[in-house]
N, C-alpha and C positions, 0 to 999 in steps of 0.2 A: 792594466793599471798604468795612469800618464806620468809613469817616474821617468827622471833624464838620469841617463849614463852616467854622469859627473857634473850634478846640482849639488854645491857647497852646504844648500840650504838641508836636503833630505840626507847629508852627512850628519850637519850637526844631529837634527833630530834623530839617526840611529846611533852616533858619539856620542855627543853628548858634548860639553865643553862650553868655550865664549863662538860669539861669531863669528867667522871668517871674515871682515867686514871688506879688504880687501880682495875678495876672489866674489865678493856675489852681487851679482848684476840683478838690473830690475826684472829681464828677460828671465831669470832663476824662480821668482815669488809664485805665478802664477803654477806652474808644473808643480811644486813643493808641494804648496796648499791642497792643487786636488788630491796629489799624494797620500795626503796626511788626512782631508778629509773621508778619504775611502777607506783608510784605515780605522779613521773614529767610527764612523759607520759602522764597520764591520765588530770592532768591540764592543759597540751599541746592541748590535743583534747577538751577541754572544751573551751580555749581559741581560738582555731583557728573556734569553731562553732558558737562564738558570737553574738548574733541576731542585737547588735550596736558595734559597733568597740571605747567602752571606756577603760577610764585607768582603773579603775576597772576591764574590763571584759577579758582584754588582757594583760595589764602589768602584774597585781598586783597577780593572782592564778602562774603566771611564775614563779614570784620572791620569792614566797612563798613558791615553792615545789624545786626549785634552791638552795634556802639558806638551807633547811634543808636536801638537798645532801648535799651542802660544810661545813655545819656545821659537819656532819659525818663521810665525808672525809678528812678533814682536820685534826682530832688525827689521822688518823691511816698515813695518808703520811707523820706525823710528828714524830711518833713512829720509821717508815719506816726510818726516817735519822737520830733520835738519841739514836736508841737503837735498831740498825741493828738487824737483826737475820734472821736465815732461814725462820722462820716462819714467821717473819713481812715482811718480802722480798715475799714470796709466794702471802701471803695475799694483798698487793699491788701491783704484777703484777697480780693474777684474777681481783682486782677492774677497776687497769687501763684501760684496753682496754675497758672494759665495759663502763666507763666512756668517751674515745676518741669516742666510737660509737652513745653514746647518743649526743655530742657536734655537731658531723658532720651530724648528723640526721636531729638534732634542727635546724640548719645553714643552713639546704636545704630541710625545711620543709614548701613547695609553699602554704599551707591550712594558716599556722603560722607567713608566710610573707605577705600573701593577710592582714590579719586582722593587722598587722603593719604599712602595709603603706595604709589600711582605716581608724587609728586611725590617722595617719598622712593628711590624706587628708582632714581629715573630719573636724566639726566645736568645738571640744573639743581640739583639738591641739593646738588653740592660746590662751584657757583658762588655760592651764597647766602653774605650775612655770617653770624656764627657767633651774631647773634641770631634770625634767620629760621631758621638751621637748628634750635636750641633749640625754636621753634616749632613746627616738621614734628615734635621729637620729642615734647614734649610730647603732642601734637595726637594721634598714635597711643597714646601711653602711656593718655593719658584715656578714650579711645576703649577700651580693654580693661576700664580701670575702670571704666567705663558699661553693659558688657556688651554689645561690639558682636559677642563671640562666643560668646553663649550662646543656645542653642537657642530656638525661637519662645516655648514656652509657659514658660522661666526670664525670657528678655526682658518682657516683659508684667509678670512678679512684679516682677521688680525694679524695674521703671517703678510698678507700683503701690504699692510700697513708700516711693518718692523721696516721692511725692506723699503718703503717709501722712505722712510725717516732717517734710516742710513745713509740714503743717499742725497737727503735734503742736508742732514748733517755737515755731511763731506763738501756739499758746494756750497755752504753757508761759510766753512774755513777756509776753501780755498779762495771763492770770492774774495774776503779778508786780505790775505795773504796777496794776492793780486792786485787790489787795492793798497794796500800799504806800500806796494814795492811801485807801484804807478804815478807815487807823488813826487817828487823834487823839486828842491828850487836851490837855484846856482847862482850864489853871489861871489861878485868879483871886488865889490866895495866894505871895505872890511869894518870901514865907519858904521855900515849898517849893523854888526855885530859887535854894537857897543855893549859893554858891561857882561857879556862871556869871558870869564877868566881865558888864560891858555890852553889849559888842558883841554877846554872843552872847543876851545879855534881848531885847537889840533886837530881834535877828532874829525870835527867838520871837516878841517883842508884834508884829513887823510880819503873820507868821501871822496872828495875831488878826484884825487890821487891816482883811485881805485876806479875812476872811471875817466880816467885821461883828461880830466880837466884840472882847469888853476883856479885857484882862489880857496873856494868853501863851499859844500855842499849840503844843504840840509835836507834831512828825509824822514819818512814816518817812522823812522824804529823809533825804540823807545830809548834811547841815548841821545837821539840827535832830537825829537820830539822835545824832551826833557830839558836840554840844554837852551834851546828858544825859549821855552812854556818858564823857565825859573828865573833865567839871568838876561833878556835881553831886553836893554831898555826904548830899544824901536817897538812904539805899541801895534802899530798897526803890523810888523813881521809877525808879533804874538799873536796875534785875529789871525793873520792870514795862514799861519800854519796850525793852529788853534781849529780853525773850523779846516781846514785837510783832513785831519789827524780825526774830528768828532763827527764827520760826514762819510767817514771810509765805506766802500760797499753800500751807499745809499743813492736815494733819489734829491739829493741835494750836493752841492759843492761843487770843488771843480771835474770832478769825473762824475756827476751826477748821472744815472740809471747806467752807469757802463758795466759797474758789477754791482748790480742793484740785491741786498737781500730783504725787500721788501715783501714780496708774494712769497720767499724761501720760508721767513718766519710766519707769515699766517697759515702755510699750508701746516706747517709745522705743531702749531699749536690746534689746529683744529683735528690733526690725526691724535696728536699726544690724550685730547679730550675723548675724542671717538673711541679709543684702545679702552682706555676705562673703564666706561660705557662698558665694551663690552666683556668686562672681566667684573663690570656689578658694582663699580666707585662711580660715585656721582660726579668726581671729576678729577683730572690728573694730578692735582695736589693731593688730596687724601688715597690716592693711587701710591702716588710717593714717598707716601709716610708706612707706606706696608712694613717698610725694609730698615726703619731709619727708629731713633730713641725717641723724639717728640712722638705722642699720641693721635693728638689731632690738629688738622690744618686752624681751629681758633685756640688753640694753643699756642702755635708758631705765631699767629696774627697779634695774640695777645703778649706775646715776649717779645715781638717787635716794635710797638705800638707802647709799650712799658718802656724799653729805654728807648725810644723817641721823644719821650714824653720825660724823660728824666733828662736828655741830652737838648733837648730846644732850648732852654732860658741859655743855655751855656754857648750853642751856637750863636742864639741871634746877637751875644753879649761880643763874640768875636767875629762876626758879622761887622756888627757898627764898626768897632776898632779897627778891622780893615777898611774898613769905607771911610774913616775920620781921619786914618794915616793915609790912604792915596790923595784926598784930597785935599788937607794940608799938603802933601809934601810937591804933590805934582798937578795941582788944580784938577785932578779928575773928579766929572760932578757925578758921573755912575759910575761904581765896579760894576767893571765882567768879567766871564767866567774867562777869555784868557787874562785876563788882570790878577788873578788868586796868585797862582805860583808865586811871579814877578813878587807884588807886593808881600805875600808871606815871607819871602825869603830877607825883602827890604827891611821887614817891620822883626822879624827874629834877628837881624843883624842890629838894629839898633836897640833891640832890650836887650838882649844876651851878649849883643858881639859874637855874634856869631852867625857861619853859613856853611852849608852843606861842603863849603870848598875848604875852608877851614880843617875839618875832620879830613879830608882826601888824603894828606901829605901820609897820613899815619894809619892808612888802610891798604897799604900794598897788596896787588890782590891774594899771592902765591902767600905771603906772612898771613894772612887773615885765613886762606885754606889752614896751610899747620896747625894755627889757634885755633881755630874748630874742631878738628881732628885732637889738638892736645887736651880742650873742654872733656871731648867724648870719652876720654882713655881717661879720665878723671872720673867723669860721672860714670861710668857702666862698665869699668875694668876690660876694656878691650883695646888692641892695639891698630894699628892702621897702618902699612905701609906701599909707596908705590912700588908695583908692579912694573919693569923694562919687559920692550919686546911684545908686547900687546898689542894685539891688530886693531888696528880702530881707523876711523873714520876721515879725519881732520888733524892736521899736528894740533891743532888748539886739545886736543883730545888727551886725558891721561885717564891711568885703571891704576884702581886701589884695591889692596886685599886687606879685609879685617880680620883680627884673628882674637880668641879669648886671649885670657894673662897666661895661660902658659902656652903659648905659640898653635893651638889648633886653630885651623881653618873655620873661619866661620860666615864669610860669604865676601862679595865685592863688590864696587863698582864702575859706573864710567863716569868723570866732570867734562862736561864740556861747557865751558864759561862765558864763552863772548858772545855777543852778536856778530853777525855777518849776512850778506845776502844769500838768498832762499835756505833761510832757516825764519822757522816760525816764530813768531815775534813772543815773550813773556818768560815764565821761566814755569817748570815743572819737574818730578818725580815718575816715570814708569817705571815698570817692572821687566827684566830682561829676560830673568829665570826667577823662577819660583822653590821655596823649600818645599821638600819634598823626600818621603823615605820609598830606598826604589830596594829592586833585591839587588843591588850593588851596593847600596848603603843610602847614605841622606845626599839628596843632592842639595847644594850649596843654595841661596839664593845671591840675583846681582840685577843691579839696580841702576837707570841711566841718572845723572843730576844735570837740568841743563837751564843754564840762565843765558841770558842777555845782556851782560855789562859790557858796558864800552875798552873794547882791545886795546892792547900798548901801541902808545903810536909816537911817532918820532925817535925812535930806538928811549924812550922811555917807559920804564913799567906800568900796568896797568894800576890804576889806583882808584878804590870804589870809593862809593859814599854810603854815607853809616846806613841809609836806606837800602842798599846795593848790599850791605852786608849782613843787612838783618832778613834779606831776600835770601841769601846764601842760609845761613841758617835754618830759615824756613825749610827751605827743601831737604836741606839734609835731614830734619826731623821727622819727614816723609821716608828718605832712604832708611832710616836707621829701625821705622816702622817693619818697613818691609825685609830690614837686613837681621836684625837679630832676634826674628821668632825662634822661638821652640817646638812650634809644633808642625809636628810633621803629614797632616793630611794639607795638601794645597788649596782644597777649596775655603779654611778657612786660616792659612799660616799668614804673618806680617799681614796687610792692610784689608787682605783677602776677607770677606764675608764679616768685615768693621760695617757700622751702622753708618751712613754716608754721613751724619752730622754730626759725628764723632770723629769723623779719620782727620781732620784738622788739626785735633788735641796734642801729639805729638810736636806737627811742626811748629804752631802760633808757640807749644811750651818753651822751644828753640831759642825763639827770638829773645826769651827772656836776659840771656847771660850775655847778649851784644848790649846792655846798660849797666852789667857788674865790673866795679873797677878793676878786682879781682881776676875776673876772666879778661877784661882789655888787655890786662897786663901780661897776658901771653903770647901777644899778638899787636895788640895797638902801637908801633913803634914809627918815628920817623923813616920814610922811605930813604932818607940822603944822611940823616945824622944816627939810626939807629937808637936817639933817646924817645923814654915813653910818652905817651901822652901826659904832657903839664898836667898839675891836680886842678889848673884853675880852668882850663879847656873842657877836662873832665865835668866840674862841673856845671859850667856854660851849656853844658849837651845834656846834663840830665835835668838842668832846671827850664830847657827846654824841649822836654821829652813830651809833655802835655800842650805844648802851644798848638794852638786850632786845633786840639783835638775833637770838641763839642762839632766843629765843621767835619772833620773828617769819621769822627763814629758815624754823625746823621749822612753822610754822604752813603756809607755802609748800607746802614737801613734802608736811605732811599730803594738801592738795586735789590735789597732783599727782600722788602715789600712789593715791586714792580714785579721782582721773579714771580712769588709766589701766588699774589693776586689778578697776574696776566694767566696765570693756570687754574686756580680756584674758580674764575667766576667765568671764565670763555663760555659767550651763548652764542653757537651756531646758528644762530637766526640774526648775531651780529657781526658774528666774525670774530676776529682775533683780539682788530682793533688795540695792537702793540701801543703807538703812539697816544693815543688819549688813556690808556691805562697808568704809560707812566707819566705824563703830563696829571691824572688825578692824583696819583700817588707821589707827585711833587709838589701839586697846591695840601695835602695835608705834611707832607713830615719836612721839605727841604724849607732854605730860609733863604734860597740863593735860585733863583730859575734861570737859566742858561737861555740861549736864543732859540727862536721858534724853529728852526733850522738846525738844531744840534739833532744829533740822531744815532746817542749812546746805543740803543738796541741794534742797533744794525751792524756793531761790531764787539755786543756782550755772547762771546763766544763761550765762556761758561756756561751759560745756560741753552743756548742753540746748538752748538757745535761739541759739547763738552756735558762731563755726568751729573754736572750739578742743576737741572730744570726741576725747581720749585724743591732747590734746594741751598740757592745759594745762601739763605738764612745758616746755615749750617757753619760759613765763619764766626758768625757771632754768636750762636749757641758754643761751638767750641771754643770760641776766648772764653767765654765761664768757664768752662771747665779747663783749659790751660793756665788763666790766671790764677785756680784754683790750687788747682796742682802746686804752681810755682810756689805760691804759699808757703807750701811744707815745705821748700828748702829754705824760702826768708827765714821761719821757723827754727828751723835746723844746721842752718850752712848751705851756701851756694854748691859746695863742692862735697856735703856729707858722701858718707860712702853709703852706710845704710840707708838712708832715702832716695840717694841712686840705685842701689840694690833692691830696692822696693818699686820703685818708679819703674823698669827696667822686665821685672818678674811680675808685675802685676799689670803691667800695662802693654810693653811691646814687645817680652815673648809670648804674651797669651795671645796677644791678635782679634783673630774674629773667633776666636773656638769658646768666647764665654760671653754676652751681651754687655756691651758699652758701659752703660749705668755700672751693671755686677764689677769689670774690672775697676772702676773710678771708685768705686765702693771701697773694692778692697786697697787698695791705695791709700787714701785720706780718709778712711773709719766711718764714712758719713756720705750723705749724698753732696752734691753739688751747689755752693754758696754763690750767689750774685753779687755779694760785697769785694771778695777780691778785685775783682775786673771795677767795680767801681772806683775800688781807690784806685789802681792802677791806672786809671783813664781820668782821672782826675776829676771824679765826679761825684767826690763826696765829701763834705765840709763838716769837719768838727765829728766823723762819725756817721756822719746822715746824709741821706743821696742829695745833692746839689738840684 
């Protein structure tokens, strides 16, 4: 067995505990994993040789030797995105594949599916809680979609296929990643970076700073990205970092084919098609809907194509009004798409008085963590405090433990909040450790949180924008998914075995209390004076809470319809044909076309790199059901107890152990209404959709 002497990594997994994040090297992942996979293995065949087909004798050595691979694997693919390197890259592509092979093995392993669907047949299936039994069926559902019944020489193909796609996956992100860190541009004339308040020069000269240079540095993250794309009034800096930034990883710009994911994505979509095929779907969209609430792929077409069709007259209406205000104010006779930001931010400053930088002063980042954490200990009776002495990663790095209202343990996790180089760009929710009841007791679950807001710079605090903090939110509504289940089989506890267009519902619900004055006021204070947000400020931000939103819903749609219909219709006698799919799916729904040279796919890493392919429809199915939600607490009080207590037991203790629909049921008495999300979005007049 390739165990090492003293691997940190095959510690934890026979400890148990956080990770040693400090003691383990990339040189560690490799030896762990096989470790760990000879031991699932070996559970595997212990299981599938059952003499009775029980949950003990079949689930439970699964889940046991399961968890303490993902407990293993889970630092180092997290090392892997926040503290890139050659070596952490290498170390993650040896584990990958090994890991894709073990998955498609398991999935078409006829010894391992007979003792599944005996445990299902038999007479201990209807003595199971109705989460275990969830599990027995998932367990068999997956088992079809792995191809546990497809002929010797199809099983092979589609095993060879996984493994292609993992490994298309991986250099689809790292491309990315490499690409975005390949751009720069180094100004020394600070006239060029007219109309950038200071905070955001800062940021830039700290670039510099960080890389032995003077002046100002601008680069593809998404702070420094941001910072040009809204406030700078040099038009052509905005085109020229505009098309950077929409070219990354392509065959256009200034690194054009140098990390080209051109051939990555068509190979890609034509295996995703191929797999189908031969599991019996006529194509990887209605493949995708196996697992997921929507029924069929023109269902999803027809719920996006419904608010497309409610949201245009509202786009094109704020369309013109951008185009009438840039050229009044600045003789531009086209807007383009780098012109949006600029001009949005000019034209909400002169109705509202108001802009993103305005709100900054009173978003300090570490006040805004506490308010969310004191939101959470309102809504769902739980406490939250930091943990000292926790090994981690980055000082930017802190570990929280949450605990019920009378001080038990009830899982953790890690923030790491800024950007910096070789950490992946955007912001996300994984899982560390999973709940789970072991014969020691429940193991805990913990949870990474990790965004990309631009770090304090000039020995000043960090200070977000209301966007930056409604992202903050988001995620946490992910962690909180995954932190306070109650159920204790892993396959289906916190986000585990949720319907993919459903696991949204939690975080978009999040975002809802970053527009209650209520909640501001726990949180929203002057960075320098300590007083709240004015109520006139207050209002300024909520009566421009809708502005372009008609642009930014249809913008939504665009990428959801492109997803889905780049997967729905792929005919192999044409190829993939990325580009003219979303260029068709831009002549019907957008009202704005970007240059023939933009080359969004080649850096939509959710759906290439990432779980949501012919899935990212799934935000905007879940804002109905979040804005739904929210509802009941307009309804009731922002801060009810018992409809946090309900929200909480019906929604994210239950997890994946009851279908999506069933818990949103139990919650709101009823199914799912599209009227909230309308008003919400502001797209409904006098009662009736706009």
């Amino acid at each position: 067995m390739p165990e090492t002497v003293d691997n940190p990594l095959l510690r934890l997994a026979d400890e148990g505990g956080l990770p040693p994040f400090s003691a383990i090297r990339p040189e560690h992942a490799e030896p762990a994993v096989d470790t760990l996979l000879e031991r699932a293995r070996d559970a595997v065949a212990t299981a599938s040789a059952a003499a009775e087909p029980t949950w003990a004798a079949v689930a439970e050595p699964v889940e046991a030797a399961e968890d303490a691979l993902e407990r293993v694997f889970s630092p180092v693919s997290h090392m892997h995105a926040v503290m890139n390197s050659a070596e952490w890259r290498a170390a993650y592509e040896a584990c990958l594949p090994k890991l894709t092979a073990y998955a498609t093995e398991m999935g078409q392993n006829r010894a391992l599916f007979d003792a599944w669907r005996a445990l299902a047949d038999g007479p201990e299936y209807e003595r199971l809680d109705a989460a275990r039994r969830k599990v027995v069926d998932n367990a068999l559902r997956d088992f079809r979609l792995a191809g546990v019944d497809l002929p010797e020489a199809e099983k092979r193909r589609y095993a060879e296929i996984m493994q292609r796609l993992s490994e298309l996956s991986t250099r689809f992100q790292q491309n990315l990643l490499d690409a975005t860190q390949a751009w720069r541009k180094h100004i020394t004339d600070e006239a060029q970076l007219a109309g950038l308040p200071d905070s955001q020069k800062d940021l830039l000269a700290q670039n510099a700073r960080n890389k032995d240079l003077d002046g100002w540095l601008v680069t593809l993250d998404a702070p420094s990205f941001l910072a040009i794309h809204t406030y700078a009034e040099d038009r052509e800096l905005r085109r020229e970092v505009y098309q950077a930034f929409v070219t990354r990883a392509s065959d256009e710009g200034p690194h054009a084919g140098e990390y080209d994911n051109s051939e990555l994505m068509d190979e890609i979509v034509a295996l995703r098609h191929e797999a189908a095929n031969l599991l019996g779907y006529r194509d990887y969209a209605e493949r995708a809907l196996a697992t997921r609430m929507a029924r069929s792929p023109d269902e999803v077409i027809d719920f996006l194509r419904d608010l497309a069709g409610r949201t245009r007259p509202r786009a094109e209406a704020e369309r013109d009004e951008l185009a009438a205000f840039a050229r009044g104010r600045d003789g531009i006779d086209e807007l383009q798409a780098w012109d949006l930001g600029y001009y949005m931010d000019q034209l909400k400053r002169e109705r509202f008085r108001l802009s993103a930088e305005d709100l900054r002063p009173y978003f300090r980042a570490d006040r805004v963590i506490d308010g969310l954490f004191a939101i959470v200990q309102r809504l769902y009776g739980v406490r939250i405090r930091q943990v000292a002495d926790v090994d981690v990663w980055h000082d930017d790095v802190t570990y929280y433990a949450i605990e019920d209202a009378g001080g038990d343990p009830v899982g953790g996790f890690y923030l790491d909040p800024y950007a910096r180089e070789d950490k992946r760009g955007g912001a996300w929710m994984a899982d560390c450790v999973g709940r789970r009841r072991t014969p020691a007791g429940v193991q805990r679950p913990v949870a990474f949180v990790t965004c990309n807001f631009a770090p304090p710079v000039a020995g000043k605090p960090a200070l977000l924008t209301h966007d930056e903090v409604t992202t903050l939110f988001h995620e946490f509504g992910h962690a909180l998914h995954h932190l306070l289940t109650r159920v204790d089989t892993a396959p289906v506890a916190g986000i585990s075995g949720v319907s993919w267009d459903a696991v949204e519902l939690p975080s978009q619900f999040m975002e809802n209390w970053c527009w209650q004055r209520e909640a501001l006021d726990l949180f929203a204070r002057h960075h320098e004076t300590g007083e709240p947000m004015p109520e006139d400020l207050f209002r300024r931000m909520t009566d421009a809470r809708n502005f372009m939103s008609g642009l930014m819903m249809l913008r939504q749609i665009e990428f959801s319809l492109f997803d889905f219909l780049l997967h729905r219709d792929y005919d192999p006698a044409k190829g993939a044909r990325v580009q003219a799919t979303l260029e068709a799916v831009r002549a019907e729904v957008a009202v704005m076309t970007p240059p023939e040279w933009n080359r969004f796919a080649h850096g939509f890493a959710h759906i290439f790199a990432g779980g949501y392919a012919a899935g990212y429809y799934s935000y905007k199915w879940a804002e109905v059901l979040s804005a739904d939600a929210f509802d009941a607490f307009e309804e009731a009080g922002i801060f009810d107890a018992e409809t946090g207590a309900r929200f909480r037991e019906e929604i994210l203790e239950t997890g994946g152990s009851r279908e999506a629909l069933e818990n949103f049921v139990a919650f709101r008495g009823r199914e799912p209404d599209l009227g909230p999300l309308l008003r919400q979005s502001g797209l409904l007049d006098g009662g009736r959709a706009a």
